[in-house]
Structure formats: structure tokens, C-alpha cells
C-alpha positions in Angstrom: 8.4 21.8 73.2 7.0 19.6 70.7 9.1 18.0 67.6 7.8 19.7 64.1 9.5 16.8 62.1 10.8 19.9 59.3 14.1 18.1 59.1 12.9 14.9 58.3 12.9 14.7 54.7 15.7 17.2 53.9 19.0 16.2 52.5 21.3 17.1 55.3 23.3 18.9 53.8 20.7 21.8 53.4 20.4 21.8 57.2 23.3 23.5 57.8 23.4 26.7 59.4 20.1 26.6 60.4 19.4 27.1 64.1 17.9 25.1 65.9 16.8 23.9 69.5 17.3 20.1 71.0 15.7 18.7 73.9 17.7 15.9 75.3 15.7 12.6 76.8 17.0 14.2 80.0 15.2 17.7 79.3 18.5 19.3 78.6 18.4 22.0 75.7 20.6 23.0 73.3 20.2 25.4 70.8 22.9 26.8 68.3 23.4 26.4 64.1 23.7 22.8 63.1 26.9 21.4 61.7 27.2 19.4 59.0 30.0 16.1 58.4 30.3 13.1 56.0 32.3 10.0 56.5 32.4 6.8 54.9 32.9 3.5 57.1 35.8 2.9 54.9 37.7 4.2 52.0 35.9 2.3 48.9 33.6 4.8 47.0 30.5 2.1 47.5 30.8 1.5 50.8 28.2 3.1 53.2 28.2 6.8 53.6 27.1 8.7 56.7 25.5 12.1 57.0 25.2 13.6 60.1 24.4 17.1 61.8 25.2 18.7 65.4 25.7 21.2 67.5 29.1 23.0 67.7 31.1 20.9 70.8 28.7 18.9 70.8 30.3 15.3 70.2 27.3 13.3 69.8 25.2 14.2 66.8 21.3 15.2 66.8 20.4 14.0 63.3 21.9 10.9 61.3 21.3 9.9 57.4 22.5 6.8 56.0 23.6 6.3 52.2 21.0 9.2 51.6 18.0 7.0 52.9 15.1 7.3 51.6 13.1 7.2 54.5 14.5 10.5 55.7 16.7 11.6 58.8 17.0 10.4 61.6 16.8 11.8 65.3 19.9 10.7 67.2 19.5 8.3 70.1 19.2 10.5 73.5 17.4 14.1 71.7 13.8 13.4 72.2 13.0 17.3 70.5 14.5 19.3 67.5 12.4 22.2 66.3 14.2 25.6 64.2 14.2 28.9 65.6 14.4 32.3 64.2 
């Protein structure tokens, strides 16, 4: 399975609901709709934001997005695949 990069330069948000299939670094796949979840490192409106999709039960998350970064999302340490399927 090779890693299309389509979710790399959408806002995360628009991810959602999409399904999709992971490949973990230790060949383990999981495929189901992504989830989406904000949360700020603290209260203060201008303190860092972080965007973040998974899996349902799923606790750690396949893509991350910092304070809407303009470089794009990023694929979550231990996923080495995430392509969308039908």
C-alpha cells in the first residue's frame, strides 16, 4: 500500500468522515471514517491549538496539525500509510 499524500494539505477538519485505511510501522491496518478533535494546550485564546484526526477507539491519532500550519498535516508517529477508500 503506498501513501497518496491527499490529506496533506487539507484543513482537518474537512477530513472528517472520510474513510480511510492506515498501515501501522508494524504492518497493522486499520481502516474506518476519521474522527475529528481540537484542543488547546491551555485555556488562553492565543495559545497553540491542536488539530488532530483518528480512528474511532483508536487512542492514538493518525494525522496531527498544529495552529493550522502551513506546511500541511502531519502523519502521526507509528502509521507509516494513510490512503482513502471508497
Amino acid at each position: 500500500m503506498e501513501d497518496n499524500e491527499f490529506w496533506r494539505d487539507i484543513p482537518p477538519i474537512d477530513l472528517t468522515g472520510r474513510r480511510c485505511r492506515a498501515v501501522t510501522e508494524h504492518g497493522t491496518v486499520i481502516e474506518g471514517r476519521l474522527e475529528y478533535a481540537l484542543s488547546r494546550v491551555t485555556q488562553f485564546p492565543d495559545e497553540p491549538v491542536q488539530e488532530q484526526l483518528s480512528f474511532a477507539d483508536v487512542l492514538q491519532p493518525v494525522i496531527l496539525n498544529l495552529n493550522g500550519d502551513h506546511v500541511g498535516n502531519r502523519l502521526c508517529t507509528g502509521y507509516r500509510s494513510l490512503e482513502e477508500v471508497g
